[in-house]
C-alpha positions as a LaTeX table, in Angstrom:
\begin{tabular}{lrrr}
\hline
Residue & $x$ (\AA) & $y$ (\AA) & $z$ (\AA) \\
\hline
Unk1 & $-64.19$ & 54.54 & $-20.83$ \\
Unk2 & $-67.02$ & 53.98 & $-23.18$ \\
Unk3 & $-67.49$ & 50.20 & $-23.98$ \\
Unk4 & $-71.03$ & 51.16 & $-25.71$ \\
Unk5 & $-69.86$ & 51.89 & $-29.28$ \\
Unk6 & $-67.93$ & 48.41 & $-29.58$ \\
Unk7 & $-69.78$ & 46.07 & $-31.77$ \\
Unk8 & $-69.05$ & 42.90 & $-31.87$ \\
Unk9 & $-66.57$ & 43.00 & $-34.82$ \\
Unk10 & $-64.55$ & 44.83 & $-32.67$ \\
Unk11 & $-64.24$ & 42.98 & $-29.84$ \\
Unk12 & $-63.36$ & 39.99 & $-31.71$ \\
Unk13 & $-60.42$ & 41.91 & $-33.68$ \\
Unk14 & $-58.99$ & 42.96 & $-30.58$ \\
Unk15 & $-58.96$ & 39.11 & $-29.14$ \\
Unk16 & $-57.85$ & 38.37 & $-32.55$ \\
Unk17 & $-54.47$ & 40.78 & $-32.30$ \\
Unk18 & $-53.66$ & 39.73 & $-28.18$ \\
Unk19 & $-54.16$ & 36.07 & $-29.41$ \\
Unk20 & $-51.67$ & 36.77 & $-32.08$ \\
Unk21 & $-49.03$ & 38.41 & $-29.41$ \\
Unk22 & $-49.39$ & 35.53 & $-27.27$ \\
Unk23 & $-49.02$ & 32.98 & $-30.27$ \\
Unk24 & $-46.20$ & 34.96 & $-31.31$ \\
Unk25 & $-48.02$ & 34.75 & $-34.94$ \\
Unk26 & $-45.58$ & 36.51 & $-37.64$ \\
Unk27 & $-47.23$ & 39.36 & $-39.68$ \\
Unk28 & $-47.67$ & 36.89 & $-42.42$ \\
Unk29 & $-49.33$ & 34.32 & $-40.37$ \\
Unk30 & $-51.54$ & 36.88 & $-39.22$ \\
Unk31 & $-52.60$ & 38.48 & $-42.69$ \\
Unk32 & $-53.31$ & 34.23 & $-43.29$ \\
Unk33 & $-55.31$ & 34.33 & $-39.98$ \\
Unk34 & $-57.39$ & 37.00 & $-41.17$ \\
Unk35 & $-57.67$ & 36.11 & $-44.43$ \\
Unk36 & $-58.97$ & 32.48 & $-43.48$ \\
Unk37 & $-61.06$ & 33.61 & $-40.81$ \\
Unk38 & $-64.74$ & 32.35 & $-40.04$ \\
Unk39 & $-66.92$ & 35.50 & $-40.87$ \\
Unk40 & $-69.26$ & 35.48 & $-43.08$ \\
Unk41 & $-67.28$ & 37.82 & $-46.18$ \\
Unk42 & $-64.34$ & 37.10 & $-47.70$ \\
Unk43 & $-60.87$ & 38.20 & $-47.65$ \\
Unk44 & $-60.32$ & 41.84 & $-49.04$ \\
Unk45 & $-58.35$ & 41.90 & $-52.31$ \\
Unk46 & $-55.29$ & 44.41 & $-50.87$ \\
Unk47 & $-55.13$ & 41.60 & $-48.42$ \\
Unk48 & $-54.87$ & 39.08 & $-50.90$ \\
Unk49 & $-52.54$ & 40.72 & $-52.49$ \\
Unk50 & $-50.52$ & 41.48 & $-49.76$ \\
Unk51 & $-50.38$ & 37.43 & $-49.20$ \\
Unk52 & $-49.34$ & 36.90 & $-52.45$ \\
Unk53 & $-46.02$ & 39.31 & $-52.51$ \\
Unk54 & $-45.20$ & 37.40 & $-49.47$ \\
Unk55 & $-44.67$ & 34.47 & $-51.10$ \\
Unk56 & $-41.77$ & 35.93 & $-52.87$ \\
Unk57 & $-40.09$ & 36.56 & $-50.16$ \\
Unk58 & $-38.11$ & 33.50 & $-48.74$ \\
Unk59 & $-39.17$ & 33.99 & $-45.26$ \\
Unk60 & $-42.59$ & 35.17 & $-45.63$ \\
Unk61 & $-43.58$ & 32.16 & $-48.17$ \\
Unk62 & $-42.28$ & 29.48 & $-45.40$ \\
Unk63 & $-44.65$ & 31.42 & $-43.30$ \\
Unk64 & $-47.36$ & 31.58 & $-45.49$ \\
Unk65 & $-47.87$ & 28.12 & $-46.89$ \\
Unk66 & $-47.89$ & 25.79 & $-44.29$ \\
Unk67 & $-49.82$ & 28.83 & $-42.11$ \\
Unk68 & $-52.64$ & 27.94 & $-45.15$ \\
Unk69 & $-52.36$ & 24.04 & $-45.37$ \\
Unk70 & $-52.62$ & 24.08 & $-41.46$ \\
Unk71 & $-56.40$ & 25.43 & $-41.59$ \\
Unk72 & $-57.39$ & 22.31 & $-43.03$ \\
Unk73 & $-56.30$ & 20.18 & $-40.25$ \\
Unk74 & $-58.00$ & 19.70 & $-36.77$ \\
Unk75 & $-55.64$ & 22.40 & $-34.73$ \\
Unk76 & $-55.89$ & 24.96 & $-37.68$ \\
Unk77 & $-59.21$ & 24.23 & $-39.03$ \\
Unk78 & $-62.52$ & 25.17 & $-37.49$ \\
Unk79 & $-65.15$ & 25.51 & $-39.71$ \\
Unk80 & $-66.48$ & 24.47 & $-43.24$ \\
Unk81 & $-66.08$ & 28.50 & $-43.92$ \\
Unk82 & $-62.16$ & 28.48 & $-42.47$ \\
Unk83 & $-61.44$ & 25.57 & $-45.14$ \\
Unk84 & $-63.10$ & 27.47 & $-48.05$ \\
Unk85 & $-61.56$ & 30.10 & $-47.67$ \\
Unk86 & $-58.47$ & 28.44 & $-47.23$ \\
Unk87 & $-58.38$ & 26.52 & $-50.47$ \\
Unk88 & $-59.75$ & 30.04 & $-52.24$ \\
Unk89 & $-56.84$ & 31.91 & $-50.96$ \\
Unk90 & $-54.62$ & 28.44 & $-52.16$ \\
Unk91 & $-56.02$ & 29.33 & $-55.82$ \\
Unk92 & $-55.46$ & 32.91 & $-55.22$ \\
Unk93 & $-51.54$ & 32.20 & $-55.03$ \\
Unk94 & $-51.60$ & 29.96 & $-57.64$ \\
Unk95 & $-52.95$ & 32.42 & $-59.98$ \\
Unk96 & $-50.97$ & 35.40 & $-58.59$ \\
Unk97 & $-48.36$ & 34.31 & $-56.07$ \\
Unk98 & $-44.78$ & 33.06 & $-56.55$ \\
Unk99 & $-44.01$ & 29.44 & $-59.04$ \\
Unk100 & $-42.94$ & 28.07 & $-55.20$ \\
Unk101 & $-46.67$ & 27.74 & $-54.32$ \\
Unk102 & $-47.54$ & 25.13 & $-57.06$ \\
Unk103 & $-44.90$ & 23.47 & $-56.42$ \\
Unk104 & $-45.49$ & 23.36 & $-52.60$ \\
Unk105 & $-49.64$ & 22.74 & $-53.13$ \\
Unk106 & $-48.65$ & 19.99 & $-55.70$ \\
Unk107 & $-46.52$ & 18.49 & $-52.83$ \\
Unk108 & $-49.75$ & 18.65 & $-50.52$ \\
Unk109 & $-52.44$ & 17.28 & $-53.21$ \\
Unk110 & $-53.07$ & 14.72 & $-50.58$ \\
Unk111 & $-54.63$ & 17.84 & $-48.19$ \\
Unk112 & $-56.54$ & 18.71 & $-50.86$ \\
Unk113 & $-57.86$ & 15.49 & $-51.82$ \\
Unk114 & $-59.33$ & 15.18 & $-48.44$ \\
Unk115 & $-61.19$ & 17.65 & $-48.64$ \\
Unk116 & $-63.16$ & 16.32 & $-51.79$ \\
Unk117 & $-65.17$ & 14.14 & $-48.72$ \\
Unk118 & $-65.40$ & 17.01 & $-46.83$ \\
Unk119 & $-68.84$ & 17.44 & $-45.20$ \\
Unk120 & $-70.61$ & 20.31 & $-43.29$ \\
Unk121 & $-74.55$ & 20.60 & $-42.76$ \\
Unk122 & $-75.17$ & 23.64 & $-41.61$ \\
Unk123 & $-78.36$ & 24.35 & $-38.80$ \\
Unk124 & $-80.53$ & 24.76 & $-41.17$ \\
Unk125 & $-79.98$ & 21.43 & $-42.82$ \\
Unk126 & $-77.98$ & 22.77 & $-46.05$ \\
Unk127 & $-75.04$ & 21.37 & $-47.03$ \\
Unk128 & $-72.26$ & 24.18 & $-47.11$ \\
Unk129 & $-69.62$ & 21.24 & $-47.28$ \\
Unk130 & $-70.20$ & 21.46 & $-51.21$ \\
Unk131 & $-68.62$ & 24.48 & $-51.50$ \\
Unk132 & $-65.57$ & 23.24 & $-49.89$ \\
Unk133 & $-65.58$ & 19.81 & $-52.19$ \\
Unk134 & $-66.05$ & 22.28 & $-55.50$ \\
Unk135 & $-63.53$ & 24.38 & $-54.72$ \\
Unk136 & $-60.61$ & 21.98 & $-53.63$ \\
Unk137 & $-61.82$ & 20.25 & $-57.06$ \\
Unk138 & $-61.31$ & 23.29 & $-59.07$ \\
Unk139 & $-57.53$ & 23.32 & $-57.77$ \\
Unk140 & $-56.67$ & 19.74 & $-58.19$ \\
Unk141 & $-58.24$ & 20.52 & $-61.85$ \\
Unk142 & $-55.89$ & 23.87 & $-61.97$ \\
Unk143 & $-52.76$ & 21.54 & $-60.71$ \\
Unk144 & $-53.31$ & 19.32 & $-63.25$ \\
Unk145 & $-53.72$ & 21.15 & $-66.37$ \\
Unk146 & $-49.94$ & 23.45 & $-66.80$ \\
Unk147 & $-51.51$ & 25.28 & $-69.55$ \\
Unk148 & $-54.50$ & 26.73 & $-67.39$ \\
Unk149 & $-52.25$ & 27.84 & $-64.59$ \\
Unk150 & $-49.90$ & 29.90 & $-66.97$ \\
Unk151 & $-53.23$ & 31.59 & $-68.81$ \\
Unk152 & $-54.08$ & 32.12 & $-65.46$ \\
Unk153 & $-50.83$ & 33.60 & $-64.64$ \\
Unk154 & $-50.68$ & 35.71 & $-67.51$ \\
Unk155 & $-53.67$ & 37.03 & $-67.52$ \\
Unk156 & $-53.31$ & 37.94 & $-63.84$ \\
Unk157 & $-50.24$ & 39.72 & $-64.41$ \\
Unk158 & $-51.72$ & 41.80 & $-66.85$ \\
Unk159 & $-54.43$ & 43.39 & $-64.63$ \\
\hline
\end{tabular}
């Protein structure tokens, strides 16, 4: 066996997938997983959008959310990078997944709110715990303001 083409992307994923067996992660929890994960890129759309149909499913969404709200705490969360993209994927499913989602992030403003004192300074001294502020203050904005989320909504639909 040839171990010499495996980078290290690939040797991750596969920890990532026997982690998940042992977990017993659902498919859903998973796709969250990978979604929210700690590389340096973000989530591919189809995966996004993938998350997103889930939520209309009764099963899948009480997979999905609290799957999501559990990255920001201290046995979910790991990183500044886990959190953003955690609250960007939140937005995501505001914008595009089922009316159950506002309602349930709505419910769990006070996660959000928390992380407005986030902080992160990175090795190099820069604060990447800015991003995460902006961004959970763009969707306590969003959850505020019913006539944004259905423009939102709409327009989302129509793409």
């Amino acid at each position: 066996m040839n171990f010499g083409n495996f980078d290290v992307h690939d040797i991750k994923s596969a920890f990532n997938k026997v982690k998940a067996t042992v977990m017993q992660l659902t498919e859903m929890e998973q796709k969250v997983k990978e979604a929210t994960n700690a590389e340096a890129w973000g989530a591919s759309s189809s995966l996004m959008q993938e998350i997103a149909k889930g939520t209309y499913d009764y099963q899948g969404f009480n997979e999905i959310m609290p799957a999501i709200f559990k990255r920001f705490t201290a046995e979910g969360g790991h990183t500044w990078r886990n959190v953003y993209k955690a609250l960007t994927l939140i937005e995501y499913l505001i914008k595009n997944g089922s009316d159950r989602v506002i309602e349930y992030v709505r419910s769990h403003t006070y996660e959000l709110k928390t992380c407005l004192n986030f902080t992160y300074i990175d090795e190099k001294g820069k604060d990447q715990g800015i991003n995460v502020r902006h961004r959970a203050q763009q969707i306590l904005d969003l959850l505020n303001n019913e006539s944004l989320i259905e423009d939102d909504r709409l327009s989302q639909s129509r793409k």
